[in-house]
Legacy VTK file of the C-alpha trace (Angstrom):
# vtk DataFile Version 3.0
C-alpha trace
ASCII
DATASET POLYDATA
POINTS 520 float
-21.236 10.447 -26.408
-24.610 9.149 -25.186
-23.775 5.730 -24.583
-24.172 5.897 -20.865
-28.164 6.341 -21.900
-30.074 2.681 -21.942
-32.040 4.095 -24.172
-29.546 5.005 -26.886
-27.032 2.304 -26.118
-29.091 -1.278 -24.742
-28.150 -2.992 -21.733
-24.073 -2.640 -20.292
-23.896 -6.241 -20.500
-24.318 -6.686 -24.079
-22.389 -3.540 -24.877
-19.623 -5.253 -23.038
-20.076 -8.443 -24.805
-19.906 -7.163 -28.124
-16.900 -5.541 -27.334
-14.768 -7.568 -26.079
-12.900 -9.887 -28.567
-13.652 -13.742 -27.668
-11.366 -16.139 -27.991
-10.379 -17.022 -31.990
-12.171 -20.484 -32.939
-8.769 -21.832 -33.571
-7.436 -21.074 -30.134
-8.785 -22.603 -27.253
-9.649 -20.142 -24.148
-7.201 -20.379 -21.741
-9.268 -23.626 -19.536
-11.327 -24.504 -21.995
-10.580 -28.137 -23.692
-7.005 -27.636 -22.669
-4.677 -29.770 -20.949
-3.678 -28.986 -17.386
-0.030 -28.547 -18.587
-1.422 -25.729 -21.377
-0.544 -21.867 -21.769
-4.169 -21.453 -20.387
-3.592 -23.380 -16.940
-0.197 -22.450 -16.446
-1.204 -18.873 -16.769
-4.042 -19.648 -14.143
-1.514 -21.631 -11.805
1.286 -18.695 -11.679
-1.693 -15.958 -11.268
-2.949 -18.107 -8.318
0.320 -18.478 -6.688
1.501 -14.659 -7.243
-2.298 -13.855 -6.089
-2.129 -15.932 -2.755
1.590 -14.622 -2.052
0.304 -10.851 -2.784
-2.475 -11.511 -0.773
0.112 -12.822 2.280
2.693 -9.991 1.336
-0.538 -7.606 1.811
-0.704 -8.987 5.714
2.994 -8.464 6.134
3.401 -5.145 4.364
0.461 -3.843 6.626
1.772 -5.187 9.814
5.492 -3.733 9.146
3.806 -0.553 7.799
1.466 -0.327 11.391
4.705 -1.199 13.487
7.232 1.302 11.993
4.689 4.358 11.872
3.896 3.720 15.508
7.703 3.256 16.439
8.698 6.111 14.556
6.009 8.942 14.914
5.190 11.318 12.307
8.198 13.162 11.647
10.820 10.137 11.835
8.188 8.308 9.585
8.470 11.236 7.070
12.026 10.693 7.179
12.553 7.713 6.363
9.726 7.773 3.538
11.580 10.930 2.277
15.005 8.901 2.078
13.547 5.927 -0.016
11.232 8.626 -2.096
14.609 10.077 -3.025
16.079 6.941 -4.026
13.406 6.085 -6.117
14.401 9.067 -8.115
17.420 7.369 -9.643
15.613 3.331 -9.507
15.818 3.785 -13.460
19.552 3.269 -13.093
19.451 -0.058 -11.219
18.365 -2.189 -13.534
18.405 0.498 -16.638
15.152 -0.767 -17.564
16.278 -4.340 -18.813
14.129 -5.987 -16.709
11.530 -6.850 -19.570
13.698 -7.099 -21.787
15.329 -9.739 -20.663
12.148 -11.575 -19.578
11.456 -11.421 -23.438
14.762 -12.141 -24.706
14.154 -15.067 -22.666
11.081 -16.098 -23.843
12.036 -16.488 -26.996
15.372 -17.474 -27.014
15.139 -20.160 -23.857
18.399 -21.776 -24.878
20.648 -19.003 -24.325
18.969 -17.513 -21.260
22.159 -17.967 -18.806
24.260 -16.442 -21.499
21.343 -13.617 -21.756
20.987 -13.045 -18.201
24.980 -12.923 -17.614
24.788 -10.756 -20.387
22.256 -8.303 -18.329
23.374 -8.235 -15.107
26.803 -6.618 -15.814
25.036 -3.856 -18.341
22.729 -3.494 -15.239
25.418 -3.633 -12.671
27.743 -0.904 -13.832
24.368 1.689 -14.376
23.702 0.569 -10.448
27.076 1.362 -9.411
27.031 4.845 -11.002
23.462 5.325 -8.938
24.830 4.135 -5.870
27.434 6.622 -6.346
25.591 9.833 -7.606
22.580 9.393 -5.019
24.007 10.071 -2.058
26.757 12.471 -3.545
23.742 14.722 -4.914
21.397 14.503 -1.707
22.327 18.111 -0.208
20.831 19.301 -3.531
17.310 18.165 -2.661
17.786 19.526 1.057
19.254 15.784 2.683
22.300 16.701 4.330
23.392 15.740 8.061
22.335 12.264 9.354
19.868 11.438 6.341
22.515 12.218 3.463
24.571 8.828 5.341
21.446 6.871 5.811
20.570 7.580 2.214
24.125 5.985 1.241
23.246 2.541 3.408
19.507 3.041 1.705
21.424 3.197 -1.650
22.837 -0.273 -1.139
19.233 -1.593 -1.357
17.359 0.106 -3.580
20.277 0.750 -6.428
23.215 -2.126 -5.532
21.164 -4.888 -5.183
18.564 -4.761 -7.805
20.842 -6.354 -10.562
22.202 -9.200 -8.823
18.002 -10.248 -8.300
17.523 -10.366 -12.547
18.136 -13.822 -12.612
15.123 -14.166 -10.882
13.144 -13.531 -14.073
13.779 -16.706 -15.540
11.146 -17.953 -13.271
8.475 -15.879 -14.608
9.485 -16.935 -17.985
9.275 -20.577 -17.493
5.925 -19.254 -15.526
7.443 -21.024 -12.022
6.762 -18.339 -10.305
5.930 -20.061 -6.859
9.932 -19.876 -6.094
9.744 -15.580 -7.031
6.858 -15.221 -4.502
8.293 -17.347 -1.824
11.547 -15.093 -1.984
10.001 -12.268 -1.404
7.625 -13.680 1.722
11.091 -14.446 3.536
12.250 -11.093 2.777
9.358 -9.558 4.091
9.118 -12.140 6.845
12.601 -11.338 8.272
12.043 -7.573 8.029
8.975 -7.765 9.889
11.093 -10.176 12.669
13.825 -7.366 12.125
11.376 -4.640 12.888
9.829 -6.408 16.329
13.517 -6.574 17.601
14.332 -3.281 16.978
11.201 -1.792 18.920
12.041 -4.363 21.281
15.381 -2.860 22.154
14.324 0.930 21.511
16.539 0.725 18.614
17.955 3.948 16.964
16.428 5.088 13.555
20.284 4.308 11.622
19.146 0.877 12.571
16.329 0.376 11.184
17.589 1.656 7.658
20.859 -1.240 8.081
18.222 -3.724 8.855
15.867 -3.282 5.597
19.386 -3.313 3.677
20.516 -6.581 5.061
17.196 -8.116 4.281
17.440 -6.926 0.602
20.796 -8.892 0.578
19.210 -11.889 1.908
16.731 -11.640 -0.863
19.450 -11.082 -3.796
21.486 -14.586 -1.709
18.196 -16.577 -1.965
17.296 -15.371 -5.857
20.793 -16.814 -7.452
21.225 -19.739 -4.978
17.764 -20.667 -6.522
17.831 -19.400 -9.483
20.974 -21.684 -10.644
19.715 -24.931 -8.304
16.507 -25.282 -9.723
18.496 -25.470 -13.155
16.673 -23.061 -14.602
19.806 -20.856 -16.194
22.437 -23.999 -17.190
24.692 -23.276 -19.774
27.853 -21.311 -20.255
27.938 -17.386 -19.089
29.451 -15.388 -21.586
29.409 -12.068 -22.350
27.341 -11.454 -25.740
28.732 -8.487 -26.761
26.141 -7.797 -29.740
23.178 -8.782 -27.677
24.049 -6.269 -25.112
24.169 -3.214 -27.798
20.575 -4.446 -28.741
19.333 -4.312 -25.210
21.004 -1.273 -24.647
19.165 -0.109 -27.498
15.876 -2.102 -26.788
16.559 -0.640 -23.105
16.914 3.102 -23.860
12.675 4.263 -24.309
11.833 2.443 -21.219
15.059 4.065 -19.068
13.510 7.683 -20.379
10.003 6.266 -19.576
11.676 4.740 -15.947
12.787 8.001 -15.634
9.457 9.672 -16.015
8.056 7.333 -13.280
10.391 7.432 -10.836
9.462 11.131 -10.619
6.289 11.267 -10.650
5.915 8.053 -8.614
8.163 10.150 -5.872
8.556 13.455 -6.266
5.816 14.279 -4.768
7.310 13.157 -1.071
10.845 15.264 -1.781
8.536 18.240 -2.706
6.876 17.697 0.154
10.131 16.828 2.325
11.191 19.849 1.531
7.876 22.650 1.441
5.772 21.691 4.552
8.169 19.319 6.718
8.092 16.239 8.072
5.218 16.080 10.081
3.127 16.771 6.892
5.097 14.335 5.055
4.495 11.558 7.655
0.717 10.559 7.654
1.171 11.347 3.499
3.848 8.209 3.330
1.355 5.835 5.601
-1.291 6.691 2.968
0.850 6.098 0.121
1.960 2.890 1.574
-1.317 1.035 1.827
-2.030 2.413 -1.554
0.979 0.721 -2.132
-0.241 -2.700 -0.797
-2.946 -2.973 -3.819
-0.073 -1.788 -6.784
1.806 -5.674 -6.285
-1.908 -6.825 -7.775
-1.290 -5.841 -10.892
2.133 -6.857 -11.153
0.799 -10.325 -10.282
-1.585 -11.158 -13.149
0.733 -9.206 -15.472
3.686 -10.778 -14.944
2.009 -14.314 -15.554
0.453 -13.296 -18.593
3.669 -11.705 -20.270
5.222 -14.622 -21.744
1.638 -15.451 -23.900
1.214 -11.869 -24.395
5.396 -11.940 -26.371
4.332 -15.161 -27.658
1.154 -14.072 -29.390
1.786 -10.308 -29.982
1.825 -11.429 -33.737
-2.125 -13.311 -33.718
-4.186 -10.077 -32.813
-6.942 -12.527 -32.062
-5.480 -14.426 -29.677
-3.365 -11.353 -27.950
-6.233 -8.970 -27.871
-8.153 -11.872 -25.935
-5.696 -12.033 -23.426
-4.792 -8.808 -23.055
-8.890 -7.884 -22.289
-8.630 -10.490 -20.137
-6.163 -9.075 -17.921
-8.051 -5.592 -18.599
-11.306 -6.938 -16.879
-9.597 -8.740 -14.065
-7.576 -5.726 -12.876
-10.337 -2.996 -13.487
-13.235 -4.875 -11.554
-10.441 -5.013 -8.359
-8.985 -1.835 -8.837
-12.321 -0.028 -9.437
-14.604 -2.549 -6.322
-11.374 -0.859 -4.007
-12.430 2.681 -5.082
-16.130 1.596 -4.167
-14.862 0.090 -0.675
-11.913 1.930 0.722
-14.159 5.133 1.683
-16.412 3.889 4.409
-14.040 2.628 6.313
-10.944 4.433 5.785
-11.135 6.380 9.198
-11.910 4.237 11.608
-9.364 1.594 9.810
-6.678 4.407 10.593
-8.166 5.262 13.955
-7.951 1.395 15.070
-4.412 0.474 13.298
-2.233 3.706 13.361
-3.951 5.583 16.322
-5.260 8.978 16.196
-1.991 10.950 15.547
-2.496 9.427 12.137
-6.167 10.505 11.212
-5.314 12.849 9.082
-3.987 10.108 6.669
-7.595 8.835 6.018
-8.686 11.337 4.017
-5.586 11.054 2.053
-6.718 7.250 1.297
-9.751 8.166 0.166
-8.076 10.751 -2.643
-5.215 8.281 -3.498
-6.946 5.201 -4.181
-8.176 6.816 -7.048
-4.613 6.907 -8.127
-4.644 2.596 -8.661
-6.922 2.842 -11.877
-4.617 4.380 -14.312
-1.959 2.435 -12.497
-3.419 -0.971 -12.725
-4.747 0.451 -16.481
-1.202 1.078 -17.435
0.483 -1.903 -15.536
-1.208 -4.115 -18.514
-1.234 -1.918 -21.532
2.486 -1.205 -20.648
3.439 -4.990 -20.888
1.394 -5.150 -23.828
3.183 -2.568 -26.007
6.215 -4.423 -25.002
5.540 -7.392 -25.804
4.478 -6.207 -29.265
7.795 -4.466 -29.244
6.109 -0.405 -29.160
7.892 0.578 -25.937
9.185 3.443 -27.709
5.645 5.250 -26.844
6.003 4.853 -22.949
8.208 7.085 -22.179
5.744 10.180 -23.839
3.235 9.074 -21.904
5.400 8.963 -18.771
7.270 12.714 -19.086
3.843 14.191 -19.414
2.662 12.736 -16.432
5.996 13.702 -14.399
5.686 17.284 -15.626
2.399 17.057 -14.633
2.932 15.770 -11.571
5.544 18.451 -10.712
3.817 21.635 -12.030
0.737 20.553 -9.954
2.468 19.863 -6.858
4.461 23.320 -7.013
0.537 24.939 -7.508
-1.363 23.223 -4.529
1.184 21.771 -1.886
1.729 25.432 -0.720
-1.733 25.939 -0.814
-3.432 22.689 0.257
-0.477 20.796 1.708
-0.559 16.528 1.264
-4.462 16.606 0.201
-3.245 18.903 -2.943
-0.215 16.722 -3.241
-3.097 13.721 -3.328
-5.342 14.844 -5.991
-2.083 15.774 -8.405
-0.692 12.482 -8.412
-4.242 10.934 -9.111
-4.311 13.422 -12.317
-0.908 13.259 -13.637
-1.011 9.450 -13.238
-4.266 9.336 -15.268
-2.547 11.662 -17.857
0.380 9.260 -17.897
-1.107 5.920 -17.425
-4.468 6.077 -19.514
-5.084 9.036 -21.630
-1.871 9.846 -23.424
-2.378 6.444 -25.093
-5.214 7.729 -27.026
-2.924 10.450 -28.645
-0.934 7.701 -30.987
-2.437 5.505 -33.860
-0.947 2.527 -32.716
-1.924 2.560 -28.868
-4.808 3.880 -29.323
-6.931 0.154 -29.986
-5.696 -1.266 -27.194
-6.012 1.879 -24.993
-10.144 2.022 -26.041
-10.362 -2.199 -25.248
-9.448 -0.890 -21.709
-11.480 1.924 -21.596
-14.745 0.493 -23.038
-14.429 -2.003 -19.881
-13.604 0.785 -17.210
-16.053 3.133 -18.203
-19.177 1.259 -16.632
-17.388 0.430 -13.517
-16.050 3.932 -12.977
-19.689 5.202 -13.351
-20.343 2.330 -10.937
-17.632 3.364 -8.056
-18.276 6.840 -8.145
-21.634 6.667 -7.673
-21.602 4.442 -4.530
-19.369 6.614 -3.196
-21.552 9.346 -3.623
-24.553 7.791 -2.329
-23.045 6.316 0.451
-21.510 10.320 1.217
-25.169 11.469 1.920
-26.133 8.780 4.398
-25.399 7.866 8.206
-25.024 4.474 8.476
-22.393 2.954 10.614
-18.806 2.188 8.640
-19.743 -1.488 8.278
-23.350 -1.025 6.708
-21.719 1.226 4.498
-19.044 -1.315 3.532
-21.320 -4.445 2.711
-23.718 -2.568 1.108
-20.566 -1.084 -1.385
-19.753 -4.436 -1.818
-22.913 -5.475 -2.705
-23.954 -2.683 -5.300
-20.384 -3.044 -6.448
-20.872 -6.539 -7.586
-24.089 -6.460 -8.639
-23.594 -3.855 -10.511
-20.639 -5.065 -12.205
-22.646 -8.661 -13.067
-25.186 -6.471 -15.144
-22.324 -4.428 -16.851
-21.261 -7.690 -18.433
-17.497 -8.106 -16.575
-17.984 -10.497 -14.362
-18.990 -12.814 -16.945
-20.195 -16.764 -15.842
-18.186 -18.411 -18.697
-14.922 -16.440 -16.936
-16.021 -18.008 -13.813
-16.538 -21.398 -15.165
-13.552 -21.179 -16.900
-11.165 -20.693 -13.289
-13.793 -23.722 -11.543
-12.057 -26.147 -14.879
-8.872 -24.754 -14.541
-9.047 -25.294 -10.570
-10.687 -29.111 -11.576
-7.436 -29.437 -13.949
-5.026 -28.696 -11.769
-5.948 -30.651 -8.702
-6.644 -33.729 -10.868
-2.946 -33.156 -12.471
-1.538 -32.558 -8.788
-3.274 -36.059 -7.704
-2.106 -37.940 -10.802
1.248 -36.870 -10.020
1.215 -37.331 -6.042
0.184 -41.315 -7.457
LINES 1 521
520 0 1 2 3 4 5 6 7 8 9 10 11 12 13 14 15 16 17 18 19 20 21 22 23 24 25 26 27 28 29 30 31 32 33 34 35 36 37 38 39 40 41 42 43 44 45 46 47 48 49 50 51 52 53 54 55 56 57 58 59 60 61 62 63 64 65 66 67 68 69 70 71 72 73 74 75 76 77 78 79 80 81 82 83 84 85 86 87 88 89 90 91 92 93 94 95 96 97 98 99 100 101 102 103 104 105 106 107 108 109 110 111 112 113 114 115 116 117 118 119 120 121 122 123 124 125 126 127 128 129 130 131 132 133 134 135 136 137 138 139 140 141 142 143 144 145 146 147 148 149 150 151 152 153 154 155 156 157 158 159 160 161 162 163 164 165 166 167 168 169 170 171 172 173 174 175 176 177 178 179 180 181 182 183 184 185 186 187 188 189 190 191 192 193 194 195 196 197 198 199 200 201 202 203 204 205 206 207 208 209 210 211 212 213 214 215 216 217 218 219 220 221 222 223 224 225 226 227 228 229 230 231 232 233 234 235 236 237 238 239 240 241 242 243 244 245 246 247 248 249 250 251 252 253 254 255 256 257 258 259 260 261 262 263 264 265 266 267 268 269 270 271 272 273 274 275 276 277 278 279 280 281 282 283 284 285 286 287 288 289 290 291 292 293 294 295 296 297 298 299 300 301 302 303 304 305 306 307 308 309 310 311 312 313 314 315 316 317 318 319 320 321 322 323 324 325 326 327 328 329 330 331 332 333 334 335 336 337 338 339 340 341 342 343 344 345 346 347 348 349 350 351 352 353 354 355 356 357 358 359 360 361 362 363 364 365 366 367 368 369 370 371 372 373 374 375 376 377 378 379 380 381 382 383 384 385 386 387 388 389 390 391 392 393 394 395 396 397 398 399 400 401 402 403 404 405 406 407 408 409 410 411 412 413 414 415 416 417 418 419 420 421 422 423 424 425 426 427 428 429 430 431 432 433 434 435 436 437 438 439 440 441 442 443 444 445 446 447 448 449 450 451 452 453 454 455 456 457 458 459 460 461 462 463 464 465 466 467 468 469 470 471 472 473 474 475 476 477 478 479 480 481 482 483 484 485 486 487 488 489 490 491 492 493 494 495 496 497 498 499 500 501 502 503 504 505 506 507 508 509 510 511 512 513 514 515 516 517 518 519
């Protein structure tokens, strides 16, 4: 395909324009003409809030990541990421993938949600009992016996126990009040990071430190249904709908297999490693993976905003298809202006924040970043198939990317150790999270929307990264002038377009005018 030739395909910026579907003349842009209380601003409000709290969880995440990995040191950091990798090998049984399901059950039936949500939190409860059970029983089996096969069973009580009793929480994406969701989790991560300054305060042992990230997870479950039932969000009678639950078993069962898939090859990686080089290897791998990490809530943020329209439209392709490019353009101009970005000034980042023990783990970045674009590329065609009800093609695209993900890792970890581990999780995910879409008739549209946006700014980020390779400029010339060729460049390819921007300035105008009408 020649398209990437001005001469044979015109400028990006009209290529982009004609491709992307504009809003249908009977359906006002979100912003545009509508009332502050519309889908439109509503939308904008909960992505603001969720983009604010991500961008506050981003600050606390990095400072608890920077504490433990200095407390610990590499090996007792590969530990512990090695326990909660492990875990996340059975995460499909916590909630057993009702999750979305529930949010749009919810949607559409908003009368019944406390009878819904009773209804999924004992299906999900009994699957996170079984996981709590089998996770810990199992661990000698991936080579976790002694000391971490106990701390796996505390672990357990977090990352399998807990997760149902938090479901309620849902309802407040679904009434799109999702200020109370985001301040949850701040205190959570508030209290761990308080946690983590008394433990290195008293020189406390590792056990410790697993028991105090448990108790804040129960904290966080406390807050979710004290709130969660005061703000009157679930009122009605809890009964057990006994029908209901067979069809979200059923609804459930391609996105457990496709949960399945993920938790592998979001994970396995680590236990392979765990268990073929050590700890020590494993260690500056996990504080890579975890400021990756940071950036994969971003997604999640817009996404979870935007599924109620996307359920509530998934029948007017006009309308959907707008929103869901929308959400396409948004993610891939962040996801892709990191890729640009993180390079320059991923080693002397790691130098200043996790000392030198930890260098290694810059070069790592620089490979795994790469890694975000098929996951911020499938975080929104994911929620799209489900809201159109076509979940039952996730979990194809998800097995071939944790077979993937395994047969690479068994190839190059002996050879090339956590940099070969690095550079199979960026392909399998891109198998997984992009390109198996293309392979069936109905995913394939809204797979090429996506990719007709991403292609320009992956042409873009490479590119800088290259050029900025060849020259020896300090980190922070480097860094603005990625910045600027990154936006610049995506200006001309048509994403950042000025009606988008003057669309968020009248949303912005809305909403304080609303909040000052109501403060009078």
């Amino acid at each position: 395909m020649n398209s990437s030739n001005p001469a044979n395909s015109g400028s990006l910026a009209a290529q982009a324009s004609a491709r992307e579907p504009a809003p249908p003349a009977n359906h006002p842009a979100p912003g545009v003409g509508a009332r502050p209380d519309g889908v439109g601003a509503r939308v904008f409000q909960n992505t603001a809030v969720q983009l604010v709290g991500r961008a506050a969880s981003l600050l606390l995440s990095a400072a608890t990541s920077i504490l433990l990995a200095r407390y610990l040191g590499h090996e007792r950091m590969g530990q512990y990421g090695a326990i909660y990798a492990y875990l996340t090998l059975y995460s499909f049984l916590a909630t057993y993938g009702l999750g979305q399901i529930l949010a749009r059950e919810a949607s559409l039936r908003r009368s019944e949600a406390a009878q819904i949500f009773y209804t999924g939190t004992l299906l999900a409860l009994g699957f996170a009992v079984l996981g709590g059970v089998l996770a810990p029983l199992l661990a000698p089996l991936f080579g976790y016996s002694g000391e971490l096969r106990w701390l796996i069973a505390v672990a357990a009580v977090d990352i399998l126990i807990l997760p149902p009793f938090c479901l309620p929480g849902i309802v407040f994406q679904v009434d799109m009040r999702q200020w109370f969701s985001v301040g949850i989790f701040l205190v959570r991560q508030a209290l761990w990071l308080v946690a983590l300054v008394l433990l290195v305060t008293g020189q406390a042992a590792f056990f410790h430190v697993i028991v105090a990230r448990t108790l804040c997870g129960v904290v966080e479950a406390a807050l979710i249904v004290v709130f969660s039932r005061r703000a009157g969000l679930l009122e009605g009678p809890r009964r057990f709908l006994r029908e209901d639950a067979r069809r979200m078993l059923r609804d459930a069962s391609p996105l457990v297999m496709n949960a399945i898939a993920v938790s592998i090859f979001y994970r396995i990686d680590q236990v392979m490693l765990h268990n073929m080089t050590g700890d020590r290897v494993l260690g500056p791998y996990v504080i890579a993976v975890q400021l990756v990490e940071l950036f994969s809530t971003i997604p999640g943020a817009l996404m979870s905003s935007l599924f109620p329209a996307l359920s509530r439209t998934a029948n007017d392709a006009p309308l959907f298809l707008h929103y869901l490019g929308t959400s396409y353009r948004f993610l891939l101009f962040v996801v892709f202006g990191l890729c640009a970005t993180i390079a320059p000034v991923a080693a002397p980042m790691i130098l200043f924040l996790y000392g030198r023990d930890y260098l290694p783990t810059a070069a790592l970045l620089i490979v795994l970043i790469w890694s975000e674009v098929p996951l911020f590329f499938g975080t929104a065609i994911s929620h799209a198939l489900v809201a159109k009800g076509l979940q039952r093609y996730l979990p194809a695209a998800t097995v071939v990317g944790a077979v993937s993900n395994i047969a690479l890792n068994l190839v190059v970890i002996p050879r090339y150790g956590a940099i070969g581990a690095s550079w199979a999780t960026v392909v399998s995910y891109s198998l997984s999270g992009i390109f198996m879409y293309l392979l069936f008739q109905q995913t394939r549209p809204l797979t090429l929307q996506g990719l007709r946006i991403a292609w320009p700014l992956f042409l873009l980020a490479l590119g800088i990264n290259v050029a900025l390779y060849f020259v020896s400029w300090a980190y922070w010339w480097k860094l603005l002038t990625a910045c600027a060729l990154y936006i610049a460049g995506a200006a001309l390819a048509g994403i950042l377009r000025k009606s988008e921007v003057d669309r968020f300035l009248l949303l912005l105008r809305l909403r304080k005018s609303s909040s000052h009408s109501e403060s009078n």
